[in-house]
C-alpha positions in Angstrom: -59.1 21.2 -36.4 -58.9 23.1 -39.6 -57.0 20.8 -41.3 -60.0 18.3 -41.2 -62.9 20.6 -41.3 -64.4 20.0 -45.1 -65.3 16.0 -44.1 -66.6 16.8 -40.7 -68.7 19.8 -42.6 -70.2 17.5 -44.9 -70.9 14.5 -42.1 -72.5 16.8 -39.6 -74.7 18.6 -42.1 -75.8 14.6 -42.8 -76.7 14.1 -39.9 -78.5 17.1 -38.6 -80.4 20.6 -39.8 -79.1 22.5 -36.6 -77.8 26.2 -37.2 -74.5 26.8 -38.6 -73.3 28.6 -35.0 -74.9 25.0 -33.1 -73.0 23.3 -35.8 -69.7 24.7 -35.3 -69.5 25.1 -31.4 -70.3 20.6 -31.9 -67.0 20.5 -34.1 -64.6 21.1 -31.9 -64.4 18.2 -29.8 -65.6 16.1 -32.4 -62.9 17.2 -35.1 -60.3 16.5 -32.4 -61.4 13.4 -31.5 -61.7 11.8 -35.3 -58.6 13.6 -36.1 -56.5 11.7 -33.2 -58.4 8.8 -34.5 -57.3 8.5 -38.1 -54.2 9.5 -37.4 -52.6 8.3 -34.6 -51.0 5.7 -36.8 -49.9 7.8 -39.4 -46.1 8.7 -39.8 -45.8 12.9 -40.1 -44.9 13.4 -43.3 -42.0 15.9 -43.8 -44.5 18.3 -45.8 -47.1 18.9 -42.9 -50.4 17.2 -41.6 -52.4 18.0 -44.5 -50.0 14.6 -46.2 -51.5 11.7 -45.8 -47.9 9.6 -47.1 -48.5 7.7 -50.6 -48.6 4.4 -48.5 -52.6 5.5 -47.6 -53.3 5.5 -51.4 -53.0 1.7 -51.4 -56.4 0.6 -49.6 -58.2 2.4 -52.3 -56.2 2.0 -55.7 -54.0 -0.5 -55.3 -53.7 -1.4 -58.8 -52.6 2.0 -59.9 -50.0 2.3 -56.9 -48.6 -0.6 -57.7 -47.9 -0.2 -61.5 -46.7 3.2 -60.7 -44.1 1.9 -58.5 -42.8 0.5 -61.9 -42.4 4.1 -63.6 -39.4 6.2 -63.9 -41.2 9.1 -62.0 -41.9 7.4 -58.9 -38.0 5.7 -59.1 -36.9 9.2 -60.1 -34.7 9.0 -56.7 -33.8 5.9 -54.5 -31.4 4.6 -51.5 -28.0 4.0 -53.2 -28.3 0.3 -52.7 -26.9 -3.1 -54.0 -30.3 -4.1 -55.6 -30.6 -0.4 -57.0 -28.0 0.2 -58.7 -27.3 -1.0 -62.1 -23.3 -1.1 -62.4 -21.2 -3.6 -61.9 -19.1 -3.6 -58.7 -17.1 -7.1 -59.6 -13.5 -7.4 -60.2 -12.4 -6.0 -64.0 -15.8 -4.5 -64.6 -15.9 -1.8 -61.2 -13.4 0.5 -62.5 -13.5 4.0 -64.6 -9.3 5.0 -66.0 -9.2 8.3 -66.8 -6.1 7.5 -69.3 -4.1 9.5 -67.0 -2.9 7.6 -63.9 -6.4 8.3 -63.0 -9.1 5.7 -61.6 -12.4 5.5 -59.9 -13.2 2.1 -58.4 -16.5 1.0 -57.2 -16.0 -0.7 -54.0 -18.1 -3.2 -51.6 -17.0 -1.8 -48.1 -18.4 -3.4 -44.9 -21.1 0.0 -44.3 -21.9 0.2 -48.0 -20.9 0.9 -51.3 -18.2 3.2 -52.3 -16.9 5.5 -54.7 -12.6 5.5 -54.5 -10.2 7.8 -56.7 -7.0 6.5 -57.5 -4.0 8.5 -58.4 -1.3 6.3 -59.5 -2.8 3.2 -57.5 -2.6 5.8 -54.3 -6.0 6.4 -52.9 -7.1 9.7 -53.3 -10.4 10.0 -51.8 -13.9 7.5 -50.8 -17.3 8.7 -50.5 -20.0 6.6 -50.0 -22.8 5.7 -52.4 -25.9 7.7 -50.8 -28.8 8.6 -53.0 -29.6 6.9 -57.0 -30.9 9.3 -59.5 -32.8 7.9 -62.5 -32.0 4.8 -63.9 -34.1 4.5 -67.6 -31.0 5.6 -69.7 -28.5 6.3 -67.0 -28.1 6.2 -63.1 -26.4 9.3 -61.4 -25.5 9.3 -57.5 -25.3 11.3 -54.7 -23.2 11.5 -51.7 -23.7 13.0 -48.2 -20.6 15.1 -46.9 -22.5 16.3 -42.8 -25.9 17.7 -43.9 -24.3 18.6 -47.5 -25.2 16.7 -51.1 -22.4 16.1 -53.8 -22.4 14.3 -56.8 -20.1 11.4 -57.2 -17.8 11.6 -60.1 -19.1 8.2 -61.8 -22.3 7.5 -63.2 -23.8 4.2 -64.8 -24.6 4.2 -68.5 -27.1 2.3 -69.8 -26.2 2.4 -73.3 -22.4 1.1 -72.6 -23.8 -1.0 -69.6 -20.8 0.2 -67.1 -19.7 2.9 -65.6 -18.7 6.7 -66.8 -17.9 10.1 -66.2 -20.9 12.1 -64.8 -22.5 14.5 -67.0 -20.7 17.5 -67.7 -17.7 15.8 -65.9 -13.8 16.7 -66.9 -12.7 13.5 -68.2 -8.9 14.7 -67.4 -9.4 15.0 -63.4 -11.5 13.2 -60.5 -14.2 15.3 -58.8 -16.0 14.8 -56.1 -16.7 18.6 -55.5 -20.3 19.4 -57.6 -23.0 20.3 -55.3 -26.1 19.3 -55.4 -28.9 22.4 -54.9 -32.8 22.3 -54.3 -33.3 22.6 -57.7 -32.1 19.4 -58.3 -34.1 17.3 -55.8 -37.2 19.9 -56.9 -37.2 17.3 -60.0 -36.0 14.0 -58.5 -37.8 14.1 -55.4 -41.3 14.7 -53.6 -39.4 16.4 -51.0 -36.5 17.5 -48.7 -36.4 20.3 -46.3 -33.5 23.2 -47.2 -31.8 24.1 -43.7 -31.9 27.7 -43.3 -28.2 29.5 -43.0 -27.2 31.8 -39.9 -24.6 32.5 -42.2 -25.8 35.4 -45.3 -22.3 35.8 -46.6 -23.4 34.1 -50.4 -19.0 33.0 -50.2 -19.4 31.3 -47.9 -23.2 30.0 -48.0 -23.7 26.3 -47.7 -26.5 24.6 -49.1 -27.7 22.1 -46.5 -30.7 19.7 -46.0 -32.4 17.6 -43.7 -31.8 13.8 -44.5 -34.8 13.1 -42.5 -37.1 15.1 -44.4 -36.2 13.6 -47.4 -39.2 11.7 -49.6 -37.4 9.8 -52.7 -39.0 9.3 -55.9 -42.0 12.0 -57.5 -44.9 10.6 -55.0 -49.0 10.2 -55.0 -49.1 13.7 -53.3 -46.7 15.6 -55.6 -48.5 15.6 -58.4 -51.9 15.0 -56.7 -51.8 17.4 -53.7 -52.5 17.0 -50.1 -54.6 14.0 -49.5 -55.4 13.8 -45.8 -58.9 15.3 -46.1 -59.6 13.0 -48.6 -58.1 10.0 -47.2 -60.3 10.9 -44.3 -63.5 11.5 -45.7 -63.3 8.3 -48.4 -62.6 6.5 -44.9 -65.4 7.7 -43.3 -67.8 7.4 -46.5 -66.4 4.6 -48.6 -69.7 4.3 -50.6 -68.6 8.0 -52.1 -67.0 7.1 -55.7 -66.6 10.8 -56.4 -62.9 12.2 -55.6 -63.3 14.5 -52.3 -60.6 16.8 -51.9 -57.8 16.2 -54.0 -57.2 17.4 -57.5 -57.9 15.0 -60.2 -55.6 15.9 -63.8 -59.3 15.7 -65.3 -60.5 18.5 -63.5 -57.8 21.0 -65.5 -57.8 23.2 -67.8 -54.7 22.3 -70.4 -52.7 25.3 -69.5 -52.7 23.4 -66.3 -52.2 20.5 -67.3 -49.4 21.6 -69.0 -47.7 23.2 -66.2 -48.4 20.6 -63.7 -45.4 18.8 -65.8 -43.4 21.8 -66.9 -42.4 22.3 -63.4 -39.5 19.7 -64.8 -40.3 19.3 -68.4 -40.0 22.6 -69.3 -35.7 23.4 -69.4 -34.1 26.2 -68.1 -36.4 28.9 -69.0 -36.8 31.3 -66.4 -35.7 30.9 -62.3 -37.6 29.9 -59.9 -38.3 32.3 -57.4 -40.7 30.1 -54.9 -39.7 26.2 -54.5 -41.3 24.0 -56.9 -42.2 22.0 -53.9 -44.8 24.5 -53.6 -46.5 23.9 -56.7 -49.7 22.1 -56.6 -51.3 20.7 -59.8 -53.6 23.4 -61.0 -50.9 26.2 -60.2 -49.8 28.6 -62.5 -46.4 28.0 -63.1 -45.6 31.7 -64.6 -46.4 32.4 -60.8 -43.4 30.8 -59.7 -40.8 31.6 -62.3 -39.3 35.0 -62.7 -39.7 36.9 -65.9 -36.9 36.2 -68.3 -36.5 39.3 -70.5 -33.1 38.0 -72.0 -33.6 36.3 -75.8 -34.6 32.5 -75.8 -34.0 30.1 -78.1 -37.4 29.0 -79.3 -36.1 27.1 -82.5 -37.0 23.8 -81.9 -34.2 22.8 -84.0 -31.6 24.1 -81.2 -33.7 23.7 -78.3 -31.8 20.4 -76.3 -33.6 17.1 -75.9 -32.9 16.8 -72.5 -35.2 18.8 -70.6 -36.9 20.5 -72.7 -39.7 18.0 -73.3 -42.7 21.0 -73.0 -41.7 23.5 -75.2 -40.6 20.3 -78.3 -44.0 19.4 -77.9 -45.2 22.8 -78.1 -43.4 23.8 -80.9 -45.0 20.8 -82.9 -48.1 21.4 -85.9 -50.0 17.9 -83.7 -50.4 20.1 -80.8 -51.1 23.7 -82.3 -54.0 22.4 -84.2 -55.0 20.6 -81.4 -55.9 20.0 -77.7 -53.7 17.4 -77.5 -52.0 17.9 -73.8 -49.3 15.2 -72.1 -51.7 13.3 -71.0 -53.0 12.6 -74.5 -49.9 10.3 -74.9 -48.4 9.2 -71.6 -50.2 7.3 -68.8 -47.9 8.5 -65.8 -49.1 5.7 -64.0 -47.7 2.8 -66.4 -44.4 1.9 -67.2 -44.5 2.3 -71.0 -41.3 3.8 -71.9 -40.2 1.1 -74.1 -43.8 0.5 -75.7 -43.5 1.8 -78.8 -46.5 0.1 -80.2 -48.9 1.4 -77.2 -47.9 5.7 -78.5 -48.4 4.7 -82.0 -51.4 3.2 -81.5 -52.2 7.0 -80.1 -50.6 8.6 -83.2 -53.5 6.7 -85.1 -56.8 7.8 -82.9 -56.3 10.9 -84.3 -54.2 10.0 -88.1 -56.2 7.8 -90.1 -56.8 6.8 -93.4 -60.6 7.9 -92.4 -59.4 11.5 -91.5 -57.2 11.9 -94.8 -53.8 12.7 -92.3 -52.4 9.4 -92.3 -48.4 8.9 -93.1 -47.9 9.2 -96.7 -45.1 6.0 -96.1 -48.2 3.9 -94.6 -48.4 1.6 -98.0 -44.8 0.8 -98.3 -44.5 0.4 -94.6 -47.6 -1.9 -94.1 -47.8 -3.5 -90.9 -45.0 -1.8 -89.3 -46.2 1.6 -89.3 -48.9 0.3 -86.5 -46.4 -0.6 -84.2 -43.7 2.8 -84.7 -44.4 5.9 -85.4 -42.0 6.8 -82.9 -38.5 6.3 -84.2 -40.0 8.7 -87.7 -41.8 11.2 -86.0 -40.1 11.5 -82.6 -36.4 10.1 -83.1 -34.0 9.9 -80.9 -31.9 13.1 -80.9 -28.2 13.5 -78.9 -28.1 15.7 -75.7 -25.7 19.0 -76.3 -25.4 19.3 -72.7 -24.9 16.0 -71.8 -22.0 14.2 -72.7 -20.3 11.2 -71.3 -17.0 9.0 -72.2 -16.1 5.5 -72.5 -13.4 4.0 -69.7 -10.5 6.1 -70.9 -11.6 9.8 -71.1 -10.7 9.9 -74.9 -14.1 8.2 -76.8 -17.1 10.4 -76.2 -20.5 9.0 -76.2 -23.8 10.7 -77.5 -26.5 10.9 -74.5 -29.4 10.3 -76.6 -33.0 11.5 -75.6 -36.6 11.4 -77.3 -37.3 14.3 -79.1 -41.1 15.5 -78.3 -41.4 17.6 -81.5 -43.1 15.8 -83.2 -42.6 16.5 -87.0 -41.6 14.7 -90.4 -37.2 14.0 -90.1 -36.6 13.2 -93.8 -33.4 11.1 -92.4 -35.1 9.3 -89.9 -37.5 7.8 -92.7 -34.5 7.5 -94.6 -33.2 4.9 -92.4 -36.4 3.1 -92.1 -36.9 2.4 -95.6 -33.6 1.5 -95.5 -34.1 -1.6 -92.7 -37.2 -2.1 -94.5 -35.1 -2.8 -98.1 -33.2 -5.5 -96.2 -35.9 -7.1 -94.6 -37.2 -7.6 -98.0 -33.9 -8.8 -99.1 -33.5 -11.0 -96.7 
């Protein structure tokens, strides 16, 4: 009953004045009843009863669910399948040499897709494509080994458009062997249930989860919360516009804003001690982390692209001398990755002419400053901790990733006067 008990509050004290005790003692068979009733349908999410799924969110904003199908969040994780997966799996183009007798090949086998080392033309070992991760600049996979996740040794690359080592991979040796740890599906997934281990000894400590628990993609309810009591009560009262329990990003303050994506935008910086699954948007992330007394590297100059998206932007003079938050920028429920004109037309609400802040480069650039900012003022920096190589092993290729400080790069303006000049030329 509790789980349903704020609605039914409000509807009962509609429809009567009776004593809280006479009110109460009517809400149990009645709470029962409406919560067999808009529910029965329902599939259980994985998380508990309080979930109402992502699928209810539909009846009410339908536009908004389905551009954010469309986003890299929500296809943060996938089925490995034909249609989802970006590399090629056709004759000359499915296979990754390592330059060393070595070869991956990307197979089409009667169950599914495969993954197939090669050690001098003798097959080594197959796994089976399982689970895509990302897919903007590059597509990772995972494969299941019993209740166990692993990493498959080739990724997709969107920048060579074919396959490649994994990130971090040897590029001398196949391996199949990388785990894959909560922490990893914390950030790529709504969801996925951790079996717990009769076994203590850490050496021999497996890290298991249950497929059927698992929810792909970041979902409605991850960044949202619970919404079964909403669900409910907007069902029940669709003539209320106001948002009923659930929390709304324009309800926080921006430390919470700001944490609500740090859970993943915020690097390595400090270990989670509770499972980010926990974390509800208006959390306190310093709640979940443990304290990390050891020196960090708060230069934004060293701090990685990749990851690190939270403390870039922090680190940047737009945001100190503002209340500028994430939000400010990115619509999480668009697909505006490659809009460059749609952020710099955000750069300009707030530098104008008007407000004596506008680029010093606007008159020589003319026109083209109103449609990118971006590539000056947040270039596209390499990854230090990714790296991945050409077919071959031997040629590496940069992993290149947005930086969020935003700041003047004298080279990056360098090269756009420079395009500019042979425009002009030309």
């Amino acid at each position: 009953m509790s789980l349903y008990y704020p609605w039914l509050v409000h509807k009962h004290r509609m429809q009567t004045k009776r004593t809280s005790i006479i009110l109460l003692v009517a809400l149990i068979p009645l709470s029962f009843i409406l919560t067999q009733c808009f529910t029965k349908d329902k599939k259980d999410d994985a998380r508990g009863q309080v979930f109402a799924g992502s699928a209810s969110c539909v009846k009410c904003h339908q536009k908004i669910y389905d551009s954010y199908l469309q986003t890299a969040h929500y296809q943060s994780s996938r089925p490995a399948l034909e249609q989802s997966i970006h590399g090629s799996f056709a004759h000359g183009a499915n296979v990754y040499q390592y330059g060393n007798g070595l070869s991956v090949v990307m197979k089409k086998g009667k169950d599914g897709l495969y993954q197939v080392g090669y050690n001098h033309g003798k097959q080594t070992q197959a796994e089976k494509f399982g689970i895509t991760i990302g897919g903007v600049k590059a597509e990772t996979y995972l494969y299941w080994k019993g209740n166990e996740l692993f990493e498959l040794p080739m990724s997709y690359f969107s920048a060579l458009n074919s396959w490649t080592n994994s990130p971090g991979y040897d590029t001398s040796r196949i391996d199949f062997t990388r785990p894959i740890l909560r922490r990893c599906m914390e950030c790529h997934s709504s969801y996925i249930k951790e079996i717990p281990q009769q076994q203590i000894d850490l050496a021999h400590r497996l890290v298991e989860f249950d497929k059927a628990s698992l929810i792909y993609g970041i979902d409605c309810e991850r960044c949202h919360g619970p919404a079964a009591n909403h669900v409910n009560y907007h069902t029940e009262y669709p003539e209320e516009k106001k948002a009923k329990y659930i929390t709304t990003y324009k309800t926080l303050s921006r430390a919470q804003k700001l944490d609500a994506c740090a859970v993943c935008h915020s690097g390595n910086k400090g270990v989670f001690q509770r499972s980010a699954f926990v974390f509800k948007m208006g959390d306190t992330l310093s709640k979940f982390k443990e304290a990390d007394f050891l020196h960090q590297t708060t230069d934004p100059k060293t701090l990685d692209v990749h990851g690190n998206q939270n403390s870039l932007l922090a680190a940047s003079k737009c945001f100190m001398m503002s209340n500028m938050d994430c939000n400010t920028c990115h619509n999480v429920h668009k697909n505006e990755s490659a809009n460059l004109l749609a952020y710099s037309q955000k750069c300009m609400q707030c530098h104008s002419e008007a407000n004596h802040n506008f680029c010093k480069m606007g008159t020589a650039l003319g026109v083209t400053i109103k449609s990118n900012c971006i590539d000056c003022h947040m270039p596209l920096k390499p990854s230090n901790v990714i790296s991945v190589a050409a077919s071959g092993g031997k040629k590496e290729i940069p992993y290149l990733v947005r930086t969020h400080r935003i700041a003047i790069y004298p080279e990056e303006s360098k090269k756009i006067m420079a395009f500019m000049n042979t425009q002009k030329v030309n």
